[in-house]
C-alpha positions in Angstrom: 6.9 -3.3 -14.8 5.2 -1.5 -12.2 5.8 -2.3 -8.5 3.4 -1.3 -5.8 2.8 -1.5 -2.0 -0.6 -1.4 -1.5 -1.9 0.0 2.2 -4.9 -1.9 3.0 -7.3 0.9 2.7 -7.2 0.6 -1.4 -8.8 -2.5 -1.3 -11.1 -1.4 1.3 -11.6 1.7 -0.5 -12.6 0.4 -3.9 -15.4 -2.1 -1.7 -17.0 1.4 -0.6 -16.1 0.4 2.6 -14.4 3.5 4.0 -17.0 6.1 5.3 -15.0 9.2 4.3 -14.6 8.2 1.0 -16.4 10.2 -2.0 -16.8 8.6 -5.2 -14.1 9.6 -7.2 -11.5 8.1 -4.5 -13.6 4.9 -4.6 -13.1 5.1 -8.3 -9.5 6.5 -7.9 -8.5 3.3 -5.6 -10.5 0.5 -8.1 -8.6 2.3 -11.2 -5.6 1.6 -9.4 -6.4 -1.9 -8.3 -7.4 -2.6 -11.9 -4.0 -1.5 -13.1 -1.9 -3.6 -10.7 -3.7 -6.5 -11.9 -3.7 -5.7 -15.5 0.1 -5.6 -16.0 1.8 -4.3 -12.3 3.3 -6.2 -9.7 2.5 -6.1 -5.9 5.1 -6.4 -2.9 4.5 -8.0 0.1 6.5 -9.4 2.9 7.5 -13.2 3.1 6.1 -13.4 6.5 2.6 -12.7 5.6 2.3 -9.7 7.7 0.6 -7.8 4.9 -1.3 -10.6 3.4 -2.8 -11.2 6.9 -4.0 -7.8 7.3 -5.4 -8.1 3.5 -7.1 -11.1 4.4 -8.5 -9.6 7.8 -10.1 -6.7 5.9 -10.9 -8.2 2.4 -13.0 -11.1 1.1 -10.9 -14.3 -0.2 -13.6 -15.2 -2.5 -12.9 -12.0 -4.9 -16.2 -10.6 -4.4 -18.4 -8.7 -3.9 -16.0 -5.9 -4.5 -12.6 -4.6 -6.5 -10.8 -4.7 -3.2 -11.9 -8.3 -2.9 -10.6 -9.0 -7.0 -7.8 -7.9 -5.5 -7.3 -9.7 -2.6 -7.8 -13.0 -4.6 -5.3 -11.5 -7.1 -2.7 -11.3 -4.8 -3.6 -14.8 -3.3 -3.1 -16.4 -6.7 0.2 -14.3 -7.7 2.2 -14.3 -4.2 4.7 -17.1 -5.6 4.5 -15.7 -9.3 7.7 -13.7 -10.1 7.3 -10.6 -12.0 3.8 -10.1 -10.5 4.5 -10.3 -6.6 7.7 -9.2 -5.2 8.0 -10.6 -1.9 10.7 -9.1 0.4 12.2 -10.0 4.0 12.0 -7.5 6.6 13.1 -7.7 9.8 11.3 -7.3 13.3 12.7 -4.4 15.8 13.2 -5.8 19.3 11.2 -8.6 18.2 8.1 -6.4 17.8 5.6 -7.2 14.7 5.4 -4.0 14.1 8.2 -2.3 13.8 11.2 -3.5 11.4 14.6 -2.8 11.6 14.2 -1.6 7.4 11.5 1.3 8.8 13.7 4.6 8.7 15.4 5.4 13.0 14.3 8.9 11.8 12.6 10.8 15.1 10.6 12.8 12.6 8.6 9.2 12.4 8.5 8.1 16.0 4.8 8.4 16.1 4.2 6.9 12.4 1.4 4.2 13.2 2.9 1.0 13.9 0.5 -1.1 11.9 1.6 1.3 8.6 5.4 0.5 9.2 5.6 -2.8 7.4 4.4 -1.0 3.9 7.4 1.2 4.6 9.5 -1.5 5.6 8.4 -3.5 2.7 9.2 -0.7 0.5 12.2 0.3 1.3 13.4 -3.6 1.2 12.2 -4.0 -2.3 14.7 -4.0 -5.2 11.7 -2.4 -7.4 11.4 0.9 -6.3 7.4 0.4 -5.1 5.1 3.3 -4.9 3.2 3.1 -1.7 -0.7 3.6 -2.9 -2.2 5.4 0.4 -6.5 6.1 -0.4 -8.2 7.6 3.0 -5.3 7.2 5.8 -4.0 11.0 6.6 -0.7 9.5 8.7 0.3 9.2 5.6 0.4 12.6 4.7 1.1 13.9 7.9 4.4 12.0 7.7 5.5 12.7 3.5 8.1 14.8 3.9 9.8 12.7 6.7 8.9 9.7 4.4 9.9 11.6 1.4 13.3 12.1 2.6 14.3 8.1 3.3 13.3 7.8 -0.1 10.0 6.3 0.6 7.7 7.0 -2.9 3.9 7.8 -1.8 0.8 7.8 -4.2 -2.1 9.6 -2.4 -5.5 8.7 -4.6 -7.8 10.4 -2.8 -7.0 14.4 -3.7 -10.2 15.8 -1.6 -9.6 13.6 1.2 -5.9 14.1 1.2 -6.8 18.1 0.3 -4.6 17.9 -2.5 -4.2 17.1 -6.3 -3.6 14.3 -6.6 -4.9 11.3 -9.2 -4.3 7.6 -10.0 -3.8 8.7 -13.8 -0.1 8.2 -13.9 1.1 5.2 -11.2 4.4 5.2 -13.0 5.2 8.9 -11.2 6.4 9.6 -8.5 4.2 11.7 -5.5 7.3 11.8 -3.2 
């Protein structure tokens, strides 16, 4: 199975809530979402840092939108092994975000704090995630550093990424 770290601004994404978003990254992000739920398997960290943010940015209810489906998803599979990995990473200087499992790499000094956890996460997981990324360039800006501490990215969004990339395949690697 599948695994997949999922930056908030999929879910976010697939609601049409990200302003610089054309329509086929909307549809790239709910594709993706749809996939995960259909037969993949999210990771998340057991001290809710992730599922926080998802529930900050995303409506418990499952609707009105994908990213919403999604969010309840995740609600309703966190404890079900073999469709939520959920991993233990470890806060840096007892910081919340920054983990001692996010790569000491000066090449990422300046990745954004609140982005680190996904990273983190990843890295901690025994599955080998991809990290699904849709509209936030710091994650592009930093792909090669990433790239090197094995860290797998999938960018959705081609145009707004300025590359070509697609959600057809979330079993490959972007790294």
């Amino acid at each position: 199975m599948n695994a997949f770290v999922v930056d908030t601004n999929v879910p976010v994404t697939a609601n049409g809530r990200a302003e610089q978003a054309g329509p086929p990254c909307v549809l790239a992000c709910i594709e993706a979402l749809s996939k995960i739920v259909q037969g993949g398997m999210t990771v998340l960290d057991d001290g809710r840092r992730i599922l926080r943010e998802y529930m900050d940015n995303l409506n418990m209810s499952g609707q009105p939108g994908v990213g919403d489906m999604f969010m309840k998803w995740v609600w309703q599979n966190q404890a079900v092994t073999g469709r939520c990995e959920q991993v233990t990473i470890t806060p840096r200087d007892r910081a919340d975000d920054d983990f001692d499992e996010f790569p000491d790499d000066p090449a990422l000094a300046r990745f954004h704090r609140k982005d680190r956890k996904f990273v983190a996460v990843a890295l901690a997981s025994r599955n080998n995630p991809l990290i699904l990324n849709a509209v936030d360039s710091d994650w592009q800006a930093f792909r090669q550093a990433l790239t090197k501490h094995r860290v797998r990215i999938r960018f959705l969004c081609s145009a707004e990424m300025g590359q070509g990339c697609s959600v057809e395949n979330l079993s490959s690697d972007e790294g």
